[in-house]
N, C-alpha and C positions, 0 to 999 in steps of 0.2 A: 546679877545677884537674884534668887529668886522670893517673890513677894511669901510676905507671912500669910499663913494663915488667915481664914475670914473668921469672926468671933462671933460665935452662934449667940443671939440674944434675944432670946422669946419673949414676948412683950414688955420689951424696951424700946420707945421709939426712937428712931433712925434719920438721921436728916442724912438723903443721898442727893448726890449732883452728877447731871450724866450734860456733859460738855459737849458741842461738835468739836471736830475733829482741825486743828491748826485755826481753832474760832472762828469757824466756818456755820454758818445758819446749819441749826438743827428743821429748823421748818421753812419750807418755802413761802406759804399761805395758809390763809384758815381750814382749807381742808387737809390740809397736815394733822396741824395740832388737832381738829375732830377725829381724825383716824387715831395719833398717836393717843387720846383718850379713851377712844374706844378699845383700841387692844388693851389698852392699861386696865380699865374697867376688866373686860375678860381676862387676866392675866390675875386680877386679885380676887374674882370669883373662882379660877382653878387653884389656886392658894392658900385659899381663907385667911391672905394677911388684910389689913387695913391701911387703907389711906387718910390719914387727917389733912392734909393743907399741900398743894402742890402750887407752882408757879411754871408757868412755861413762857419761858424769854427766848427770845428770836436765835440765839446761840447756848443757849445751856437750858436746863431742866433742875428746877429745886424740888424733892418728895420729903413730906415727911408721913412715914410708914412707920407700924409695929408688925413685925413678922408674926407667923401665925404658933401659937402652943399646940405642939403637934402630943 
């Protein structure tokens, strides 16, 4: 069956969860989680969305973000 649609919603915040795969460590060590912030950080400066509050757990990633009003 193919997925719905994504629901376009410009400053509404967003609570996303990005999983490893078969609950498998998303990060091996702390120079993971620095890299994977560091891309995050660049990734919402080429965006101009926001990040209010993230958690980064040894198998999953909680963000909570407002997409940007284009």
């Amino acid at each position: 069956m193919a997925r719905l649609p994504r629901i376009d919603l410009p400053g509404i915040p967003q609570h996303i969860v990005q999983r490893g795969n078969n609950r498998l460590p998303c990060f091996l060590d702390d120079g993971d989680r620095l890299r994977y912030l560091h891309l995050m950080h660049e990734a919402l400066h080429a965006t101009g969305c926001q990040l209010h509050a993230y958690v980064l757990m040894d198998n999953h990633v909680h963000l909570l973000g407002v997409q940007s009003r284009h």
